[in-house]
N, C-alpha and C positions, 0 to 999 in steps of 0.2 A: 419669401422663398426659403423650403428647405437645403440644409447645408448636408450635406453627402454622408450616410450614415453604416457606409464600409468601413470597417473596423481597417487601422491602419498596422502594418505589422512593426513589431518592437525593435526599437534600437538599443539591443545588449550592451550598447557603449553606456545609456543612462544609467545602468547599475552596476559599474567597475567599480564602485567603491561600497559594495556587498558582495562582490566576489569571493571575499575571506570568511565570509558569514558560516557558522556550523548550522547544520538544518538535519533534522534528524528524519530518517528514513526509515517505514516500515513495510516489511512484502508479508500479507497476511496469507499463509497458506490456506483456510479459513477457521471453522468455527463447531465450537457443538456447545450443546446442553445437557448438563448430568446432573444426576439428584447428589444430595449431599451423600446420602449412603454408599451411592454407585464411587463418590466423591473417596470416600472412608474407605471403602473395598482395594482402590487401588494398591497395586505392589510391580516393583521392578518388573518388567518384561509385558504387563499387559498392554496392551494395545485400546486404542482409542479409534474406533473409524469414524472415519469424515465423510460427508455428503459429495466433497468435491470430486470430481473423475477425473482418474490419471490425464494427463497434457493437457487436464483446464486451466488457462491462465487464473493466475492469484491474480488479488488486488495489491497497488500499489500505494500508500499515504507518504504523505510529506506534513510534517505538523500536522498531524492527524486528521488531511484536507485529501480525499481520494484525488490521486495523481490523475493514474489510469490503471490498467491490466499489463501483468507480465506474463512471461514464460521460465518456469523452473528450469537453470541447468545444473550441471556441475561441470565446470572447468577446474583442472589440475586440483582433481581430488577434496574440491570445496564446491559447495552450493553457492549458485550467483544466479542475480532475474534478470531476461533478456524484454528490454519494454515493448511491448505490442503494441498496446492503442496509449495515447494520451486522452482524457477525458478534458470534453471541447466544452471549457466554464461556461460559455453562454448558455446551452442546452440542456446541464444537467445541473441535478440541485445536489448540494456540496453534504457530501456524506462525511463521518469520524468514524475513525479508528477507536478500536478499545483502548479505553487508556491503561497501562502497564504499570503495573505497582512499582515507584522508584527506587524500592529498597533488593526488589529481583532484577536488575539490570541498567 
């Protein structure tokens, strides 16, 4: 006989003792490619455009493990993500973030 293969929902109380845990979080506005030249060329004020279109949710990483997608706001004069979808681990296969050179931040 098979045994019931509904995923059972989590009990938050199993991991109260990682609640203090720091987990780093990244909202990737996205992405481009430039040659080393175009690279050299830059100076204060130029601009970089991105593929992304205005009100497309970013992507959202946790430990460089895609969360899901957000939405860009600004509340009280700062930029913050509002979370739209969480990405459902059974279904999709586990993307990475760029990794960020640890001496720039």
């Amino acid at each position: 006989m098979k045994q019931d293969q509904t995923p059972q929902p989590v009990n938050l109380t199993d991991f109260d003792f990682l609640a203090d845990v720091k987990i780093g979080v990244l909202a990737e506005l996205d992405g481009r490619t430039i040659s080393f030249r175009e690279l050299l060329r830059l100076e204060v004020g130029n601009t970089l455009p991105l593929s992304r279109a205005v009100g497309e949710n970013i992507d959202v990483y946790v430990d460089r493990v895609l969360l899901g997608t957000g939405e860009v706001l600004v509340l009280d004069d700062s930029l913050a993500v509002r979370i739209a979808d969480l990405r459902d681990k059974s279904s999709a296969p586990k993307a990475s973030a760029p990794v960020e050179n640890e001496a720039s931040g």
